[in-house]
C-alpha positions as CSV (number, residue, x, y, z in Angstrom):
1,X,26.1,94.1,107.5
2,X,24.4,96.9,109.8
3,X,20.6,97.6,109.7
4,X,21.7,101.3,108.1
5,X,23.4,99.2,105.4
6,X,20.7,96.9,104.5
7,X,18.4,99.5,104.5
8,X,20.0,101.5,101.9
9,X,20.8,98.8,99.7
10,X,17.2,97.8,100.0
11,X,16.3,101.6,98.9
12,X,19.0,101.3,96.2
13,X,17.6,97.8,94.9
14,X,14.2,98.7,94.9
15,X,14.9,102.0,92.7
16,X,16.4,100.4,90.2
17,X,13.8,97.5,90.2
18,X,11.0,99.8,89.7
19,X,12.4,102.8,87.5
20,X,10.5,105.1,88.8
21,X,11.2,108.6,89.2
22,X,11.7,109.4,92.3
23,X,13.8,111.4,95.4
24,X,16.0,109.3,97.8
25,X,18.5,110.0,100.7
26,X,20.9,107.4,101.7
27,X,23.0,106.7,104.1
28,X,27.1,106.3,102.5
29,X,28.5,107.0,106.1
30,X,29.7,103.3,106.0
31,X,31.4,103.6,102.3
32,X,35.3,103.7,102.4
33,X,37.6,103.1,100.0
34,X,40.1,100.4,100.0
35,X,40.5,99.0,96.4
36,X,43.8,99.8,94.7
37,X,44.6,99.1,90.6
38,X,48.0,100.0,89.1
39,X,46.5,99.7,85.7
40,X,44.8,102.7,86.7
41,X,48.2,104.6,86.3
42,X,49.0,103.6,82.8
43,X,48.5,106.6,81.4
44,X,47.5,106.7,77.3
45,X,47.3,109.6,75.2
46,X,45.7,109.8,71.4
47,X,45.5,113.2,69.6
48,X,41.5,114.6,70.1
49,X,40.4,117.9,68.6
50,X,43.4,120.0,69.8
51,X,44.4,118.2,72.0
52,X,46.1,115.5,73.2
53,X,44.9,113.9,75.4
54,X,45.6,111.7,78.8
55,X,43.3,109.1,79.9
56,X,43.1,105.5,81.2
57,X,40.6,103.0,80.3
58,X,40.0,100.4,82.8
59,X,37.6,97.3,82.3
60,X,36.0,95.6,79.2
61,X,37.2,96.7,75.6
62,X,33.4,95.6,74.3
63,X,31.5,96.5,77.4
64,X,29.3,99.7,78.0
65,X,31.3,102.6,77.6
66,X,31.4,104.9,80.5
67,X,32.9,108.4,80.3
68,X,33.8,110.2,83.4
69,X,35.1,114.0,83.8
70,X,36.7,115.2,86.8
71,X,36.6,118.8,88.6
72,X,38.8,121.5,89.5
73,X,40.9,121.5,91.6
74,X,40.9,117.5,91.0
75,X,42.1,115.1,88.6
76,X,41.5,111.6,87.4
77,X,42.4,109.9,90.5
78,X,38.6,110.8,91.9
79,X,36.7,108.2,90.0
80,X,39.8,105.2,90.5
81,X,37.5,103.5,93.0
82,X,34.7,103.6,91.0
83,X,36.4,102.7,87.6
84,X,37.3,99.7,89.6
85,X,33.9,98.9,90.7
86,X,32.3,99.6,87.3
87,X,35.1,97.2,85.8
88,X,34.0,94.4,87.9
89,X,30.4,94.5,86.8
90,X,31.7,94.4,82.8
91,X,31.9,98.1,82.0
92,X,34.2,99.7,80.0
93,X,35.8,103.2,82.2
94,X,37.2,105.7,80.0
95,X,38.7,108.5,82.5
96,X,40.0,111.5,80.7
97,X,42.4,114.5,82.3
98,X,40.4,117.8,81.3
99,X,42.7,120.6,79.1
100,X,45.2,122.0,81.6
101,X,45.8,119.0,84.0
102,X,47.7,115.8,84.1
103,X,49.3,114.6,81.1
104,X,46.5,116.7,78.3
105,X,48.6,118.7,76.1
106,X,47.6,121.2,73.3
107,X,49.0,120.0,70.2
108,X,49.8,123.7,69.1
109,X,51.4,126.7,70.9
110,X,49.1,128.9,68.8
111,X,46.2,127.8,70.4
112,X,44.2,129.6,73.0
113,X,44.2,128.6,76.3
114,X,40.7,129.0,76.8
115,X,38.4,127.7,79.8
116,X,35.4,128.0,78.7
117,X,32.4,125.5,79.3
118,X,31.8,124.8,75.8
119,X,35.3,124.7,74.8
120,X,35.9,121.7,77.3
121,X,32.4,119.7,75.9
122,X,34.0,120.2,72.6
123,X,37.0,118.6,73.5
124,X,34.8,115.5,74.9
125,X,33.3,115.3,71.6
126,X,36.4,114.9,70.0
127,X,37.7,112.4,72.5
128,X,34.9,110.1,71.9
129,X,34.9,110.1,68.1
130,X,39.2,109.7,68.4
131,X,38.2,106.7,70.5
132,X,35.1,105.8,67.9
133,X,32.7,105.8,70.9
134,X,29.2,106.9,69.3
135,X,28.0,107.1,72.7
136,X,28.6,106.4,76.5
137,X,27.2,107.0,79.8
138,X,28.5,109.9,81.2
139,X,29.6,111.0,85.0
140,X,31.1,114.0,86.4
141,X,31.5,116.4,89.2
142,X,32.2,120.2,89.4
143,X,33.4,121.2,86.0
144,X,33.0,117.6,84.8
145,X,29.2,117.4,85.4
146,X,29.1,121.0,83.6
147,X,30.9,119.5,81.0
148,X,28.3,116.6,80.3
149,X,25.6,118.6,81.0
150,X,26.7,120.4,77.7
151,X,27.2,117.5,76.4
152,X,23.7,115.8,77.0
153,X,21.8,119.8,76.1
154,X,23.6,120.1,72.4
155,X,24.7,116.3,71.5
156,X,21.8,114.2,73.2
157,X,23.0,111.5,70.7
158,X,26.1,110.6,72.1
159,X,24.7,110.6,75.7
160,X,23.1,107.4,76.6
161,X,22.3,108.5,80.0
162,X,24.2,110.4,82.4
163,X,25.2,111.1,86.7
164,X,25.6,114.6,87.5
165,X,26.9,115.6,90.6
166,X,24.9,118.8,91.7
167,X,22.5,118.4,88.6
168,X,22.2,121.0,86.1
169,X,25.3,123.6,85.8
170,X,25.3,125.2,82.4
171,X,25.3,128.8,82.7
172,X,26.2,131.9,81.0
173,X,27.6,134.9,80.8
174,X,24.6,137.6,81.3
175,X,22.9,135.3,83.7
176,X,25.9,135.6,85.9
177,X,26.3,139.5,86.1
178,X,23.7,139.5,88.4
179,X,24.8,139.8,92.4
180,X,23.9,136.9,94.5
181,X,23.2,137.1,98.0
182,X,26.2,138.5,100.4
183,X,26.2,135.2,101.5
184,X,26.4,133.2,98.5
185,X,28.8,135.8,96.9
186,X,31.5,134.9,99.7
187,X,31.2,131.1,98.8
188,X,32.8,131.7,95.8
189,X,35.7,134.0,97.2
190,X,38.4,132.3,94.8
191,X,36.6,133.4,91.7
192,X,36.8,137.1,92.2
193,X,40.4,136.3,93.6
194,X,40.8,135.3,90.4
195,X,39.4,137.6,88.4
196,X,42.6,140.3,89.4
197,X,46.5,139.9,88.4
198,X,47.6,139.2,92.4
199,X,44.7,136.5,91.8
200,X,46.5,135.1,89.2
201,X,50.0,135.3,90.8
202,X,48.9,133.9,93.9
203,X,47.4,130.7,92.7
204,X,50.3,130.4,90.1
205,X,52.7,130.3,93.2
206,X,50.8,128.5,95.4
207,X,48.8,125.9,93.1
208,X,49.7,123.1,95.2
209,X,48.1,125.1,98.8
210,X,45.3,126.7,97.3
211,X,44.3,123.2,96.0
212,X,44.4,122.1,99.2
213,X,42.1,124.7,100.9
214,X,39.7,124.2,98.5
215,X,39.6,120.2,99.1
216,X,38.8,121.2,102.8
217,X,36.2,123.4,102.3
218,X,34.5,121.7,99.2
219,X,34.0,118.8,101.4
220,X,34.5,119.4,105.6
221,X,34.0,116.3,107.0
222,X,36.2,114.7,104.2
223,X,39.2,113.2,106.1
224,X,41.7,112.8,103.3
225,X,45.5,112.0,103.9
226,X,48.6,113.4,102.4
227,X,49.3,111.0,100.0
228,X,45.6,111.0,98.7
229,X,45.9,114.5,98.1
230,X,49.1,114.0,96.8
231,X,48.3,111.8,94.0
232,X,45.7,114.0,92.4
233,X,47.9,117.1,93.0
234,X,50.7,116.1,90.6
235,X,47.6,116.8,87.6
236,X,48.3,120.3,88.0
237,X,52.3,120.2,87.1
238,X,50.7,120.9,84.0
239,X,52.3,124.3,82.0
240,X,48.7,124.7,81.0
241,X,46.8,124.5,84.2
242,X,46.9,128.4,85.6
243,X,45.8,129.7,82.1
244,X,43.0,127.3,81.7
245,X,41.8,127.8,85.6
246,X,41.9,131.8,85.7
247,X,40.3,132.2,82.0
248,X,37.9,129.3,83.0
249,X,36.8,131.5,85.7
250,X,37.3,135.1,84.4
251,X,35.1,133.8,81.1
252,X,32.1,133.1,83.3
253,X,31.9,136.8,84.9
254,X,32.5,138.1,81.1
255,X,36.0,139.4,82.4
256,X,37.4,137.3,79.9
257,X,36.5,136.7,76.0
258,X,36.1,133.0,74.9
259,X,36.7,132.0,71.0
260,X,34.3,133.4,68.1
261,X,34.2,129.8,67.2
262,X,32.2,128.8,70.2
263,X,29.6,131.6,70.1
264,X,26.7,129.5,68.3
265,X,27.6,127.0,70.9
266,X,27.1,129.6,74.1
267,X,24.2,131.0,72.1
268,X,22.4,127.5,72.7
269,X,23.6,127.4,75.7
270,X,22.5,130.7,77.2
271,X,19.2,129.6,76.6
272,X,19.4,127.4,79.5
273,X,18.4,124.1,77.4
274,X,16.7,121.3,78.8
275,X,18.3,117.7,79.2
276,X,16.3,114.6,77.8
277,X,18.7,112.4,77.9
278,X,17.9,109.9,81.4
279,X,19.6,111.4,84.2
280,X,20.6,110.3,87.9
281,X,21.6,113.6,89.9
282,X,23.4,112.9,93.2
283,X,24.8,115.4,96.1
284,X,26.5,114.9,99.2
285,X,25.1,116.4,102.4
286,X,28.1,118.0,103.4
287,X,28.8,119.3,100.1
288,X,30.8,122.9,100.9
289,X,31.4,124.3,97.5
290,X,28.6,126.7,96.0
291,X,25.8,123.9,94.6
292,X,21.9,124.6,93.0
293,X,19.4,123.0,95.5
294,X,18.4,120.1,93.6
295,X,14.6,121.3,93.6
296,X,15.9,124.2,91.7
297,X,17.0,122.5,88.5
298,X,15.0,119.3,89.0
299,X,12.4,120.7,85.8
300,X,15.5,121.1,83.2
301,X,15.6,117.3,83.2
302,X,12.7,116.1,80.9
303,X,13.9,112.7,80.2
304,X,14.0,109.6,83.0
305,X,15.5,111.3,85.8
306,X,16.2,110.2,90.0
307,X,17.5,112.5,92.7
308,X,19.5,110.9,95.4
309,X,21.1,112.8,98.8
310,X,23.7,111.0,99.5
311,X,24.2,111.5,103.6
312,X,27.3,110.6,106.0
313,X,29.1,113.8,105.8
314,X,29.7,113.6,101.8
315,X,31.0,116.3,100.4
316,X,31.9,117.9,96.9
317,X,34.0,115.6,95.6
318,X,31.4,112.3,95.6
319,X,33.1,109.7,93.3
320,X,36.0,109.9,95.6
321,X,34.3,110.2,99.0
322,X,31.2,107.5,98.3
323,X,32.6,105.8,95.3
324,X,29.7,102.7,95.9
325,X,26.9,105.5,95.6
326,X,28.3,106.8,92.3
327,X,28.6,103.4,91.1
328,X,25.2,102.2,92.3
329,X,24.3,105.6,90.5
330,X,25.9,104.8,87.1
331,X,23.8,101.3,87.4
332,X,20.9,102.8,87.7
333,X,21.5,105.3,84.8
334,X,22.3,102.1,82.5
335,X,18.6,100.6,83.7
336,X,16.9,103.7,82.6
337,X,18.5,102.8,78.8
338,X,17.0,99.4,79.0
């Protein structure tokens, strides 16, 4: 082991030893991924909510339960490494495909094909009590960490602690008429794309290349292969996918209506809630998608909470890119409960 390594798994140790609240960087430039599991491909599927939905479970059927949500344009495939990992310390990896990807169906055609960020924390709800989990630690990225952030504001009681990539995400729809900066604006090109019919067309033709760009961008310095990519693309052949990305994305600039159902739920939500649930935030130094500043939403995490920087050219998609980090992450998350 190099001096950079020790030192950060000196750092790591001596966070978790201690407890205390505090802001790190380390150093994952050294982190690569190696470990393959084909019990990671056994797909299962158990009616939740209205869905049903596709997951695999990896690990100890009586040790902690751990929930992790994946992003768009990703899929499952971004936490395997660290599912493994998790498994070998005794944990119990639950790893759901979100509405619109993989093998996650709607069990009726009736049903709206809605993307909005309550809609999606519901549907986590109702996964856990079809799998009779009262609560779990949760992890996600990108729509994922949004997801549990929801989850964490309005159910606090199933969330024993969670690991947010890019910290606190809930938003709304008022907040987010007002114009950003030129500069940030253009970060998030693909949702105005979106938000017209060629936007829709285009990335209903060209899923597969649009995914693609966005991998490249979201994280730079990321050097992915084919077959990497490959894997998590098949999660879009999904008849849902398109509807659930554009109205995902057209709901959060109001261009599109969500369901009446959900209103108390994006009432609460609006108000920008705190978190009190312990919290580890991570994000990658080289993270290329549009991302808070973690002093920014630091204060909207009243319970336990840790910041780390996670440095070596890491980018948006962390499980994936510096699976040992969000590992070490979920560890210390689990000492917080103790």
């Amino acid at each position: 082991m190099n001096f950079n390594k020790t030192l950060a798994l000196v750092a790591l140790i001596s966070i978790i030893a201690t407890g205390a609240e505090s802001k790190t960087t380390i150093d994952c430039s050294y982190i690569t991924s190696t470990n393959t599991d084909p019990s990671f491909n056994k797909i299962k599927q158990i009616n939740a909510g209205v869905l049903n939905v596709g997951y695999v479970e990896v690990g100890s059927a009586t040790g902690q339960a751990v929930l992790l949500l994946h992003g768009w344009p990703y899929d499952i495939h971004a936490f395997e490494e660290v599912s493994i990992l998790l498994a070998a310390k005794g944990y119990r990896v639950i790893v759901p495909y979100l509405r619109g990807h993989g093998t996650t169906r709607f069990l009726s055609a009736d049903t709206e094909r809605n993307g909005q960020q309550s809609a999606l924390a519901v549907d986590m709800i109702s996964f856990m009590d079809a799998l009779k989990i009262d609560q779990a630690i949760i992890g996600g990225f990108d729509w994922g960490a949004r997801t549990a952030n929801i989850m964490a504001a309005l159910w606090p009681e199933r969330c024993k602690a969670l690991v947010l990539v890019s910290g606190y995400l809930i938003g709304s729809q008022e907040v987010n008429k007002a114009p950003l900066p030129p500069q940030a604006e253009l970060s998030w090109w693909y949702q105005f794309y979106f938000a017209t019919e060629r936007g829709r067309e285009g990335y209903k033709a060209n899923t597969i290349a649009f995914a693609k760009l966005i991998w490249k961008s979201a994280s730079p310095k990321w050097q992915f292969d084919d077959a990497t990519f490959n894997e998590s693309s098949l999660a879009f052949d999904n008849p849902d996918h398109v509807d659930i990305v554009i109205h995902n994305y057209r709901w959060r600039l109001g261009l599109a209506s969500g369901e009446q159902k959900y209103d108390p739920l994006e009432k609460k939500l609006a108000a920008a809630p705190v978190i009190t649930v312990p919290t580890v935030t991570l994000e990658g130094d080289a993270n290329g998608a549009p991302h808070p500043d973690p002093t920014m939403y630091a204060a909207k995490f009243k319970g336990k909470y840790v910041h780390h920087t996670i440095t070596g050219g890491v980018g948006h998609n962390l499980p994936q890119e510096a699976p040992q980090a969000f590992v070490d992450a979920i560890i210390e998350a689990t000492s917080f409960t103790k």
